[in-house]
N, CA and C of each residue as an Amber inpcrd file, in Angstrom:
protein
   216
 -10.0200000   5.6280000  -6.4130000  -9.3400000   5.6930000  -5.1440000
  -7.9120000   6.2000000  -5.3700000  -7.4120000   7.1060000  -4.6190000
  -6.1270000   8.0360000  -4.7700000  -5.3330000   7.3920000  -3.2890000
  -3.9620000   7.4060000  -3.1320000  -3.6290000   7.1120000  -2.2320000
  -2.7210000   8.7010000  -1.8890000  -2.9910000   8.8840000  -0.3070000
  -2.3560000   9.8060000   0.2250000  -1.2160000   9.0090000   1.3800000
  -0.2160000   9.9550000   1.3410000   1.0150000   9.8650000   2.0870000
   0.9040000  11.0580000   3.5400000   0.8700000  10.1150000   4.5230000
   1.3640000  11.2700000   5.7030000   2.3360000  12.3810000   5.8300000
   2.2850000  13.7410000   5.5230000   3.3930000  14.5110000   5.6880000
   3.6620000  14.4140000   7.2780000   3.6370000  14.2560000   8.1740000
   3.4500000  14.0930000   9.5490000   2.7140000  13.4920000  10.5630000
   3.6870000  12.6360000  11.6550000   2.6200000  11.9630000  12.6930000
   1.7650000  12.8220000  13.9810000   0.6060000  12.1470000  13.6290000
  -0.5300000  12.4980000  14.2860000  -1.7350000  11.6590000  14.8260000
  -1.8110000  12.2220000  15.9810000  -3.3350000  10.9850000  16.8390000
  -4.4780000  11.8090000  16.4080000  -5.4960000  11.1050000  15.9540000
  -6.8670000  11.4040000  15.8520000  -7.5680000  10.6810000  17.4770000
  -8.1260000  11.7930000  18.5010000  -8.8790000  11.4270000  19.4250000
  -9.9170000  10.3060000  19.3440000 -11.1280000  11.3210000  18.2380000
 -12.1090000  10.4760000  18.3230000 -12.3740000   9.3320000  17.8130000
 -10.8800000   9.0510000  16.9560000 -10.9280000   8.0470000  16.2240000
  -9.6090000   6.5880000  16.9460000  -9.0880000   6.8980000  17.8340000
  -8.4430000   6.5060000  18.4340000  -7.1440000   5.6840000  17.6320000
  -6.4640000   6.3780000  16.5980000  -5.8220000   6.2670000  15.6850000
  -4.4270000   6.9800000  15.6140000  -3.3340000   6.2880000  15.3240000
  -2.2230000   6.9940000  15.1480000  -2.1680000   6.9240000  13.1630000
  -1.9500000   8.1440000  12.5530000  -1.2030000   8.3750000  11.4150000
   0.3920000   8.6020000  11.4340000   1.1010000   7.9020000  11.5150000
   2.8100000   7.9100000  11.2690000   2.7760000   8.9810000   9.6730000
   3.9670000   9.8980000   9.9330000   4.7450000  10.2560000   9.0570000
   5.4240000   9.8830000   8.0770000   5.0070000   9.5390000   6.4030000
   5.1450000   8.2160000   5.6710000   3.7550000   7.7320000   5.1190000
   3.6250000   7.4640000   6.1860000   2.4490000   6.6020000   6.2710000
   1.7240000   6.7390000   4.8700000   0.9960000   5.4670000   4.0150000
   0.4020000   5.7090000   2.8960000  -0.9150000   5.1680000   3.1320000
  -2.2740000   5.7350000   2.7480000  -3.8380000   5.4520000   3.1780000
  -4.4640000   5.9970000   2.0920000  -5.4950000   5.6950000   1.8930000
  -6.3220000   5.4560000   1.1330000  -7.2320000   7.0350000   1.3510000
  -7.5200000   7.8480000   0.0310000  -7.9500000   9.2400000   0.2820000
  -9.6280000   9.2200000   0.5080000 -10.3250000   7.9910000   0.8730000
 -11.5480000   7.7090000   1.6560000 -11.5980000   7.2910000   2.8010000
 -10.2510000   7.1090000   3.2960000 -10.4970000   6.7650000   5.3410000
 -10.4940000   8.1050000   5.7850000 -11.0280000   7.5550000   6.3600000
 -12.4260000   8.8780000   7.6560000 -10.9500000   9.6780000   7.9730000
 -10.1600000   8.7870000   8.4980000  -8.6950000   9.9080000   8.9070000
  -8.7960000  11.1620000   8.5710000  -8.6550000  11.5130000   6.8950000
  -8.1940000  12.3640000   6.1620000  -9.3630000  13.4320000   6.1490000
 -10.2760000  13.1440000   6.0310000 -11.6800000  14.1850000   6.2320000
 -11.3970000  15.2130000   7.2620000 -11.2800000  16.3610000   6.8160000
 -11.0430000  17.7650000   7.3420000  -9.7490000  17.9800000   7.8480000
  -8.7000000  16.8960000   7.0400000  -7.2200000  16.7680000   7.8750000
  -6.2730000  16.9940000   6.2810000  -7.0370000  17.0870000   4.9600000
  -6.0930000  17.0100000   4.0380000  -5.0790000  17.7870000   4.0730000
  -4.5700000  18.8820000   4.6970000  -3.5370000  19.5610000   4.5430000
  -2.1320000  18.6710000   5.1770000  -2.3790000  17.1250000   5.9130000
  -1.3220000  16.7270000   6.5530000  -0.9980000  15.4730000   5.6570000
  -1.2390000  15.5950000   4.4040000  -1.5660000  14.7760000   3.1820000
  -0.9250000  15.1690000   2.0740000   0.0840000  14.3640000   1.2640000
   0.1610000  14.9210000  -0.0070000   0.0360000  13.4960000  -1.0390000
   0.2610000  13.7570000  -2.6910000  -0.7380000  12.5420000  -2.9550000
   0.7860000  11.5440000  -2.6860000  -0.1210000  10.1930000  -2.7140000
   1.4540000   9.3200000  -2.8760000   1.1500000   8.6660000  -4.5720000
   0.6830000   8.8600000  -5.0080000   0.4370000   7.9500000  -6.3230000
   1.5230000   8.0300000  -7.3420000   2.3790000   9.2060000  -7.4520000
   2.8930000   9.5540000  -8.1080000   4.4040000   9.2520000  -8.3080000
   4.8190000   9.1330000  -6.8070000   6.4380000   7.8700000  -6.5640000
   6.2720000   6.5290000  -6.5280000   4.8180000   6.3100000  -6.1800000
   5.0810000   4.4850000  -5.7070000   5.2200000   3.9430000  -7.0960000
   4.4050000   4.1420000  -8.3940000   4.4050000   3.2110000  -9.7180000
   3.8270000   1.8650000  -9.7190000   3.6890000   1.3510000 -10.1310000
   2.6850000   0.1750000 -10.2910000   3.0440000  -0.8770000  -9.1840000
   1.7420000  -0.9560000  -8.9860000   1.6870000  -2.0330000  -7.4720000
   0.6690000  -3.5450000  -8.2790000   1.9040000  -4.3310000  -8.1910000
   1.1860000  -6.2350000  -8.5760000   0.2980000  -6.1380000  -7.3880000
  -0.8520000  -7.1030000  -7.5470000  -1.5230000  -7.9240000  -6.6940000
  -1.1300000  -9.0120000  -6.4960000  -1.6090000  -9.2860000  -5.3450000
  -0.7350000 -10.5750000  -4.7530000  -1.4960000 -11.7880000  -5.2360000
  -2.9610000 -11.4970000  -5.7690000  -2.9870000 -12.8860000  -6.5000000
  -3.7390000 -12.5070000  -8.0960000  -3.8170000 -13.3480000  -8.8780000
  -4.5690000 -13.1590000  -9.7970000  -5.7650000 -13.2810000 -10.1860000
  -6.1330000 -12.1440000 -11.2250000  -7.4410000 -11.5160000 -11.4540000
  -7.8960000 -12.9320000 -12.1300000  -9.5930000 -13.1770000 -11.8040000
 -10.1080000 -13.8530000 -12.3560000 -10.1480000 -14.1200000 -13.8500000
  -9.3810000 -15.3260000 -14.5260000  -8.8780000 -15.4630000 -16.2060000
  -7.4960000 -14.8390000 -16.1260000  -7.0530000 -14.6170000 -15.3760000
  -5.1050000 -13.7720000 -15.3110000  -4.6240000 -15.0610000 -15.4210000
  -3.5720000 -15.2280000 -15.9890000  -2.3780000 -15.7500000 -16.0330000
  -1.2090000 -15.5100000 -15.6460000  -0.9720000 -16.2330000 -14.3410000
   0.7120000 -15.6460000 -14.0830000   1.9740000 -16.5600000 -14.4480000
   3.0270000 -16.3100000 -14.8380000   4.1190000 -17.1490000 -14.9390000
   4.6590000 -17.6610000 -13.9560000   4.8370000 -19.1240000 -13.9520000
   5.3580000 -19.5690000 -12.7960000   6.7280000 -20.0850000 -12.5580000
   7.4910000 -19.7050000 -11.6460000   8.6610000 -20.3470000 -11.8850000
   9.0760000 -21.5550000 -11.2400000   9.7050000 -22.5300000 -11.9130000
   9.7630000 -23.3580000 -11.5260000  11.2010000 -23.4430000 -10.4640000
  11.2750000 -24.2640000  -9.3000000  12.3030000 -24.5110000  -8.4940000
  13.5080000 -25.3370000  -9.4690000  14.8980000 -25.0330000  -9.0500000
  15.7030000 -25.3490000 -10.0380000  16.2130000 -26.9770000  -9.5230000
  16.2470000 -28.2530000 -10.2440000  16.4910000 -29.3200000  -9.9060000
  17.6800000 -29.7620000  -8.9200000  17.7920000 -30.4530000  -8.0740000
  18.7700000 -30.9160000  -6.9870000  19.6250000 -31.7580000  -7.6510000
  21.1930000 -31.6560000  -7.7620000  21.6770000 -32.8520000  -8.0300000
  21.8110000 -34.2640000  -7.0230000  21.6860000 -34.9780000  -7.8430000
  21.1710000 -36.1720000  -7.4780000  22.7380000 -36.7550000  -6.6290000
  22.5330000 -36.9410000  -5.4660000  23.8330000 -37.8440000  -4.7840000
  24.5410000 -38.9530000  -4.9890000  25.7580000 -39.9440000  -5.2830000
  25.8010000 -40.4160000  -6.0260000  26.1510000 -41.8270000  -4.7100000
């Protein structure tokens, strides 16, 4: 899967869809089919994208909250 960037905003009719200018999608939504020229790739500025949770056996580091001093 490649991710494409909107060079320009545009409505798809039959699809009842706005593409914003920017915009970053996935180079298998129906959108882009017979529309690649309003597309260029985005893979190449964004750089590594974390997942928001971890892969099954991943280990993430956790940080811990820093202690309150105690009132006296």
């Amino acid at each position: 899967m490649a991710l494409l960037k909107a060079n320009e905003t545009f409505w798809v009719k039959s699809l009842n869809r706005h593409i914003y200018a920017g915009q970053v999608i996935r180079d298998d939504d129906p959108f882009v089919k017979g529309r690649e020229h309003l597309f260029v790739s985005a893979d190449d500025g964004l750089g590594p994208v974390e997942s928001a949770t971890a892969a099954p056996g991943e280990k993430r580091a956790v940080k811990k909250a820093a202690a309150k001093p105690k009132a006296d």
